[in-house]
SEDRENMAR-686115 format. One record per atom (N, C-alpha, C, O, CB): residue number from 1; residue in three letters; atom name; z, y, x. Coordinates in pm, whole numbers. Glycine has a CB too. Layout:
PT  nufi  selum  figu      c3      c2      c1
PT   NUM    ala    CA       Z       Y       X
...
This chain:
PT  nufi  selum  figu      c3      c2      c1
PT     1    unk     N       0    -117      84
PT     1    unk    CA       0       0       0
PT     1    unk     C       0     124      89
PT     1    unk     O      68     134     191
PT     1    unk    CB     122       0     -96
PT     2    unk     N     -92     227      35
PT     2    unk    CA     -65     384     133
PT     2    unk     C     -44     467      47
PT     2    unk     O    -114     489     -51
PT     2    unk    CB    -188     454     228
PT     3    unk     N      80     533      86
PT     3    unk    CA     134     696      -8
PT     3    unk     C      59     789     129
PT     3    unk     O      46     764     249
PT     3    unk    CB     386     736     -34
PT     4    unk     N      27     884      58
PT     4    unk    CA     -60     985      91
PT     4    unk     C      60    1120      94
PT     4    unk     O     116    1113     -16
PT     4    unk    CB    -199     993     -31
PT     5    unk     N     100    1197     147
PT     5    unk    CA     188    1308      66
PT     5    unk     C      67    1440     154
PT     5    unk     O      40    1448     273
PT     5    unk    CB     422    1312     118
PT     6    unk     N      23    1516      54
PT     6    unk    CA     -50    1642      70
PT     6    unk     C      14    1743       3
PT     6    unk     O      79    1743    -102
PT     6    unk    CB    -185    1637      24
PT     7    unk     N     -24    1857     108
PT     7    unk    CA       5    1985      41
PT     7    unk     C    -119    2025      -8
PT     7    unk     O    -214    1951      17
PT     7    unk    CB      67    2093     128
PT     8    unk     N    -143    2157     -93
PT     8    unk    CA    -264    2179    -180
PT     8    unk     C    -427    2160     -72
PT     8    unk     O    -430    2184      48
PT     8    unk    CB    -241    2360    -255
PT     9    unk     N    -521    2124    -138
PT     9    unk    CA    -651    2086     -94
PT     9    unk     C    -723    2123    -166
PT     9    unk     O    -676    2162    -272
PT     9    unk    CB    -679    1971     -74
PT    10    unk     N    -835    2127    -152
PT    10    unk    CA    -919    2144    -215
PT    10    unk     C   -1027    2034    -246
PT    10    unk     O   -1144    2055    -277
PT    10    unk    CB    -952    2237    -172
PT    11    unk     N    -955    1896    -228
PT    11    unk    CA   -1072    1749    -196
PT    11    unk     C    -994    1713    -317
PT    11    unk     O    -890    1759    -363
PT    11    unk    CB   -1070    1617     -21
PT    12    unk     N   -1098    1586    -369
PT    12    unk    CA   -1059    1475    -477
PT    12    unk     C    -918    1401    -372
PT    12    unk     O    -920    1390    -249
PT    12    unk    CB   -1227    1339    -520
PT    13    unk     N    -807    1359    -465
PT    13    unk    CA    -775    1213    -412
PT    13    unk     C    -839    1127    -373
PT    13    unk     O    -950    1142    -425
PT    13    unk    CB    -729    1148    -473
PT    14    unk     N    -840    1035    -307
PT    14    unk    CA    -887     972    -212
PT    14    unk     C    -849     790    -338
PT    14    unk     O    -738     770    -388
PT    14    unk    CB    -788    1021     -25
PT    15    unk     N    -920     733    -349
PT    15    unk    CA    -949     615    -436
PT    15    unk     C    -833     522    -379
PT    15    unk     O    -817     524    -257
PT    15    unk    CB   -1114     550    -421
PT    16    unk     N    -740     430    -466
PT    16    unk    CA    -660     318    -425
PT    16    unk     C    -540     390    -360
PT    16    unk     O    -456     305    -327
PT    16    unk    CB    -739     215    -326
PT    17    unk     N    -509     491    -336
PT    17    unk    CA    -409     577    -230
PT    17    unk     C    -313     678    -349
PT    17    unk     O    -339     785    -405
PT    17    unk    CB    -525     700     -96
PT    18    unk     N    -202     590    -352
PT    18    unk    CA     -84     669    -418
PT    18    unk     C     -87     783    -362
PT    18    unk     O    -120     766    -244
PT    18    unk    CB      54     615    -407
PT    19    unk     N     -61     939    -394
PT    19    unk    CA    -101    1070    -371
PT    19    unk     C      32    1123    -448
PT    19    unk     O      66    1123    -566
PT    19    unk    CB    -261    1116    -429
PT    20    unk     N     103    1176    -307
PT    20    unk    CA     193    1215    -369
PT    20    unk     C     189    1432    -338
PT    20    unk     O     194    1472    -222
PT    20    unk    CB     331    1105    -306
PT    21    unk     N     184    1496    -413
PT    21    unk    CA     106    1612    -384
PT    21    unk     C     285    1697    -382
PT    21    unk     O     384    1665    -447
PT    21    unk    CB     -48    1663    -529
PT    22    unk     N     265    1825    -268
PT    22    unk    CA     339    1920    -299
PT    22    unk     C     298    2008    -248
PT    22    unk     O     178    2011    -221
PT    22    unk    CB     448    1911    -283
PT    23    unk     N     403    2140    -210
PT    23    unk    CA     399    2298    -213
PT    23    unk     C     486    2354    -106
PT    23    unk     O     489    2474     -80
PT    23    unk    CB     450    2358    -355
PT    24    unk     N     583    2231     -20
PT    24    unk    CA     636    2320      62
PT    24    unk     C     724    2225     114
PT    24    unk     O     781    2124      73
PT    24    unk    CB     691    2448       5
PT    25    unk     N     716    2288     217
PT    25    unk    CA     784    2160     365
PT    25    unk     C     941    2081     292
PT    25    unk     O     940    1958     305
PT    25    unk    CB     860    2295     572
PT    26    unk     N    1045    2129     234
PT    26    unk    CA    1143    2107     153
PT    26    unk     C    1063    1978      77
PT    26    unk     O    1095    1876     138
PT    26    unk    CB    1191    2244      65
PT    27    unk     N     978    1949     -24
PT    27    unk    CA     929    1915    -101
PT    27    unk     C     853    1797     -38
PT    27    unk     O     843    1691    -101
PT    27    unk    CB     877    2012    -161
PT    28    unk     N     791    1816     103
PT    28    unk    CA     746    1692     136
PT    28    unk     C     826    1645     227
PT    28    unk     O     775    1558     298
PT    28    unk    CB     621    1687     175
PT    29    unk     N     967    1683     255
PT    29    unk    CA    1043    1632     349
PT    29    unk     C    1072    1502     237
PT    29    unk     O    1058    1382     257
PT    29    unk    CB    1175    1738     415
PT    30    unk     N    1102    1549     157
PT    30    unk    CA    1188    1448       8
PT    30    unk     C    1060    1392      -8
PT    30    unk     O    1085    1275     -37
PT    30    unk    CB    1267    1541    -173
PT    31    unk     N     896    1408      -7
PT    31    unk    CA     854    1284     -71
PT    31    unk     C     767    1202      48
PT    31    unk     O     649    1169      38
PT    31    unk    CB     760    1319    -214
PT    32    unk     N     829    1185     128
PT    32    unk    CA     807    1135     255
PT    32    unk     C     956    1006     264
PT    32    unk     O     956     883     269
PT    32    unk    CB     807    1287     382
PT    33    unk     N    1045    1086     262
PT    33    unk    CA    1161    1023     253
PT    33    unk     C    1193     914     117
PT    33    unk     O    1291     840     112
PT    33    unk    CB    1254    1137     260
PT    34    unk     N    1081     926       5
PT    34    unk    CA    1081     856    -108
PT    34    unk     C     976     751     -92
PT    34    unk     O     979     656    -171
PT    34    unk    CB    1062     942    -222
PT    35    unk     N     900     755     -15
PT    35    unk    CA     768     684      29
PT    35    unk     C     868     574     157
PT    35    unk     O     805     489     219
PT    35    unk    CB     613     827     109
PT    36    unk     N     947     583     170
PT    36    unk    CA    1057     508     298
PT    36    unk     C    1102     347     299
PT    36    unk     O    1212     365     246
PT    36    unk    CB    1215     586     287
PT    37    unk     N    1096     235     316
PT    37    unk    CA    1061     265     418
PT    37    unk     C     908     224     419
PT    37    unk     O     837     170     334
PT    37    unk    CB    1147     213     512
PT    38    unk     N     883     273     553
PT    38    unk    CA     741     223     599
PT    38    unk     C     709     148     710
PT    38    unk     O     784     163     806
PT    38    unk    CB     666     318     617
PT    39    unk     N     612      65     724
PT    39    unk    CA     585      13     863
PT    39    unk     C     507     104     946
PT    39    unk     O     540     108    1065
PT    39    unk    CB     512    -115     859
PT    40    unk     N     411     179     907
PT    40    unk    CA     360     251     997
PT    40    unk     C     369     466     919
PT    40    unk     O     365     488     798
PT    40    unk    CB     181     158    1021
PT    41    unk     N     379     584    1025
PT    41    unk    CA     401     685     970
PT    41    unk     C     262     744    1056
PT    41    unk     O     256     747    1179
PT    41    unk    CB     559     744     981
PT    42    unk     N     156     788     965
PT    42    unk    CA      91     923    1051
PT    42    unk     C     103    1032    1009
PT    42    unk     O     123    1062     891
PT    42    unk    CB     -40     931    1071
PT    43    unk     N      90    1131    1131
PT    43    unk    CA     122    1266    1034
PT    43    unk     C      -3    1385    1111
PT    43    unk     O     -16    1445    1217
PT    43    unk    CB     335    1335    1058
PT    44    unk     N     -57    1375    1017
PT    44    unk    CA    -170    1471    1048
PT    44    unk     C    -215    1617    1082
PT    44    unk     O    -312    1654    1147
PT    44    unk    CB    -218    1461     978
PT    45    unk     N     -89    1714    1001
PT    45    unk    CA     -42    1789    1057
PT    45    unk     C      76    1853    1020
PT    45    unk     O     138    1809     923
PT    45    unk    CB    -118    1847    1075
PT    46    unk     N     133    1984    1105
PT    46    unk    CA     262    2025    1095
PT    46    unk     C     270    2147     968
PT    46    unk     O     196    2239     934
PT    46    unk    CB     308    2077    1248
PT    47    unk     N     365    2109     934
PT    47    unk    CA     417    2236     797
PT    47    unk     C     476    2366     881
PT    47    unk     O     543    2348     982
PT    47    unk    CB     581    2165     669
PT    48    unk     N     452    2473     839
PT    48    unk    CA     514    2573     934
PT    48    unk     C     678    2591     968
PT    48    unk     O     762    2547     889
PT    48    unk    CB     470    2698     882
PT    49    unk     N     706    2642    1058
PT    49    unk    CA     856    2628    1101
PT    49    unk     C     942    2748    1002
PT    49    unk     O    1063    2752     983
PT    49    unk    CB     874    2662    1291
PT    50    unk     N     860    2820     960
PT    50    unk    CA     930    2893     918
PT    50    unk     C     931    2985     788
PT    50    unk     O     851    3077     800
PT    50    unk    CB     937    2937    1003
PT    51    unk     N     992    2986     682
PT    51    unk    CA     954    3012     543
PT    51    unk     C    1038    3143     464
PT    51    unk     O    1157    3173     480
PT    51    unk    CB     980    2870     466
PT    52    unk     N     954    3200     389
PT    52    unk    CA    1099    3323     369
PT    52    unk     C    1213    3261     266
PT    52    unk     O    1198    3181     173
PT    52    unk    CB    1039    3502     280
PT    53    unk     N    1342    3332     319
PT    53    unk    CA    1459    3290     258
PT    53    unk     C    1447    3314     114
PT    53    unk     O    1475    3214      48
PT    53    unk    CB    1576    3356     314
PT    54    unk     N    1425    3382      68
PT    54    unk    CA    1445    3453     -55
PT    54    unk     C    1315    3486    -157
PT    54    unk     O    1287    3600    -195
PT    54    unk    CB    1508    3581     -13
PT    55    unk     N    1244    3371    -191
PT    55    unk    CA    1101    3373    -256
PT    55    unk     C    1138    3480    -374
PT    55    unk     O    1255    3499    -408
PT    55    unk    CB    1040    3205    -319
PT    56    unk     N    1031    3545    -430
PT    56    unk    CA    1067    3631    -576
PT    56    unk     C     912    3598    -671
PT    56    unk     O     802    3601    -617
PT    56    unk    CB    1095    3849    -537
PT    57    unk     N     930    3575    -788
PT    57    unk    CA     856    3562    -883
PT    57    unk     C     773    3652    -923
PT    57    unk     O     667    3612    -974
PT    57    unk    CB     911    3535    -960
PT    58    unk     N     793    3763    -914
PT    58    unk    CA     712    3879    -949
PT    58    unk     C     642    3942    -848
PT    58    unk     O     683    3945    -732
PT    58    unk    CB     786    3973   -1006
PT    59    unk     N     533    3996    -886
PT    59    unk    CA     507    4147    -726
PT    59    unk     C     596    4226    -722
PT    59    unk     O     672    4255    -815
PT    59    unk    CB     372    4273    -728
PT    60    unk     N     593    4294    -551
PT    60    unk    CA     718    4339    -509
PT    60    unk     C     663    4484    -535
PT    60    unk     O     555    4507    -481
PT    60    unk    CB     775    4291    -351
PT    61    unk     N     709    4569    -597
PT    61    unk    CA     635    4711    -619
PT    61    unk     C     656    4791    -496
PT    61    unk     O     743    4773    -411
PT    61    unk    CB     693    4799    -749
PT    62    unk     N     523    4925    -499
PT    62    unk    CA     603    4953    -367
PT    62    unk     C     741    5044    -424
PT    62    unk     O     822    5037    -517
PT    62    unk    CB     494    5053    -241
PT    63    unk     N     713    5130    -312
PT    63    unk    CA     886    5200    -362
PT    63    unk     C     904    5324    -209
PT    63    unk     O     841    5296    -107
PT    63    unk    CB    1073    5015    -357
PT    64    unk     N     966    5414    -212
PT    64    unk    CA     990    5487    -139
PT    64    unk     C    1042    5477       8
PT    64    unk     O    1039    5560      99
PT    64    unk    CB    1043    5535    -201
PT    65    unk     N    1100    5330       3
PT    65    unk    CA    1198    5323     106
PT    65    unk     C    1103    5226     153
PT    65    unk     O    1150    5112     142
PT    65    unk    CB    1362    5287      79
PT    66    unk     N     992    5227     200
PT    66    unk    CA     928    5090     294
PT    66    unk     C     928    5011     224
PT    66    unk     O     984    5000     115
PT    66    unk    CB     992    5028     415
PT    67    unk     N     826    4908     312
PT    67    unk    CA     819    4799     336
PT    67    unk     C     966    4762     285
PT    67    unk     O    1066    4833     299
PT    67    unk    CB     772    4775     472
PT    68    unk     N     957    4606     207
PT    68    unk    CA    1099    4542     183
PT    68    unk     C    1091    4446     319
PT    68    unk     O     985    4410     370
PT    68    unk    CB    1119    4447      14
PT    69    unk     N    1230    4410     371
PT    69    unk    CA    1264    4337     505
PT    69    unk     C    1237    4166     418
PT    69    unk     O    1280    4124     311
PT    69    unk    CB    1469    4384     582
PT    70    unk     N    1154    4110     516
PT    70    unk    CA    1170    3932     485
PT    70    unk     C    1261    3887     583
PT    70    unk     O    1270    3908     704
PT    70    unk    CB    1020    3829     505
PT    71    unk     N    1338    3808     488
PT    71    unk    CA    1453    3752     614
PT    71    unk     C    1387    3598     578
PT    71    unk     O    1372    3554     464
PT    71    unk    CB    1678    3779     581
PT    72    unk     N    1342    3510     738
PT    72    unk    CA    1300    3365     744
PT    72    unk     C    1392    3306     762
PT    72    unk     O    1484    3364     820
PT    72    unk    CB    1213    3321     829
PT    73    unk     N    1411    3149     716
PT    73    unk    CA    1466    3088     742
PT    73    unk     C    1435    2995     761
PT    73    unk     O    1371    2954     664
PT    73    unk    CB    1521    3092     704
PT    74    unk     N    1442    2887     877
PT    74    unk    CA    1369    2791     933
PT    74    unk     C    1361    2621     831
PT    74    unk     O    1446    2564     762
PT    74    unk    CB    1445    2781    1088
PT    75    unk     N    1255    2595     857
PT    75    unk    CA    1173    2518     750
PT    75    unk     C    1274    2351     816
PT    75    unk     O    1337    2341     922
PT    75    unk    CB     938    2534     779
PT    76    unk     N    1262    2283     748
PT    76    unk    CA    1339    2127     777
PT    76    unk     C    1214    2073     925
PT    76    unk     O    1096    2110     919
PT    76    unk    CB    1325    1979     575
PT    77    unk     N    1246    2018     999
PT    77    unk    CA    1129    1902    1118
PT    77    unk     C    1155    1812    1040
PT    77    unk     O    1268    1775    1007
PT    77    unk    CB    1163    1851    1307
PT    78    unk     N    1038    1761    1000
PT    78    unk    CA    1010    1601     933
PT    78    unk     C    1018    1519     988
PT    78    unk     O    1053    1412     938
PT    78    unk    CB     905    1560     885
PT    79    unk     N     983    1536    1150
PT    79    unk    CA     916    1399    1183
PT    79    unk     C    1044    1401    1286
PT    79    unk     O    1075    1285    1312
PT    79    unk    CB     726    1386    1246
PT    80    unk     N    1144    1515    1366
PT    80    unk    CA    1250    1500    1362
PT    80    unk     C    1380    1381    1249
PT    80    unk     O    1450    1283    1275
PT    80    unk    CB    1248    1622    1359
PT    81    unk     N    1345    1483    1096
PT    81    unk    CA    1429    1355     995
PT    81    unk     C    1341    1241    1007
PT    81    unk     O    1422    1155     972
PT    81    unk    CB    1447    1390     811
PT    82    unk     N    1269    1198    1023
PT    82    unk    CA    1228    1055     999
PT    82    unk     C    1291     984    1125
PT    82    unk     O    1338     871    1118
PT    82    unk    CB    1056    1033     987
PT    83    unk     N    1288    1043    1217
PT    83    unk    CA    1314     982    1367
PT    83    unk     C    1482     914    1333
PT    83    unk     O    1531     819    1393
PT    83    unk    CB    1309    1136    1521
PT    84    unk     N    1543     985    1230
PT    84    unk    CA    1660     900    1226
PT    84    unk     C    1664     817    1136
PT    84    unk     O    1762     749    1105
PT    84    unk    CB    1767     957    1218
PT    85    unk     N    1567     816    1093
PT    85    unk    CA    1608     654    1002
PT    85    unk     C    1548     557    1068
PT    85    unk     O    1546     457     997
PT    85    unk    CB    1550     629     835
PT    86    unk     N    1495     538    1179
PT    86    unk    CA    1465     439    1241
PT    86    unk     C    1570     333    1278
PT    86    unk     O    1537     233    1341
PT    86    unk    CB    1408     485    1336
């Protein structure tokens, strides 16, 4: 059996290949870790290290006082967490 976990694409799923789809390194740390265990892991590429703390739902208007400050906060290493469940 192959679980697939992708972030957004723009390709069909791929035929016979459980597809497990998400949106953000958090999200495929957990469906990586739900796909567990496995005999073999590839990982094709890296999710960025670093994500803003404080997402907001709306547009940010402007406003008098600047630019608003993004404070980041560093994204989970996957392939770090996987390394311990070995």
């Amino acid at each position: 059996d192959v679980v697939l976990v992708s972030g957004p694409v723009a390709i069909a799923d791929p035929q016979g290949v459980k597809v497990l789809h998400v949106e953000s390194a958090r999200e495929m740390l957990a469906a990586v870790e739900s796909a567990l265990p496995a005999d073999i892991f590839i990982a094709a590429a890296a999710v960025a290290d670093w994500r803003v703390g404080t997402a907001v739902a709306e547009k940010m208007k402007k406003g008098t006082s600047g630019p608003p400050s993004l404070g980041l906060v560093e994204n989970p290493d996957i392939l770090a967490t996987l390394a311990t469940h070995a």
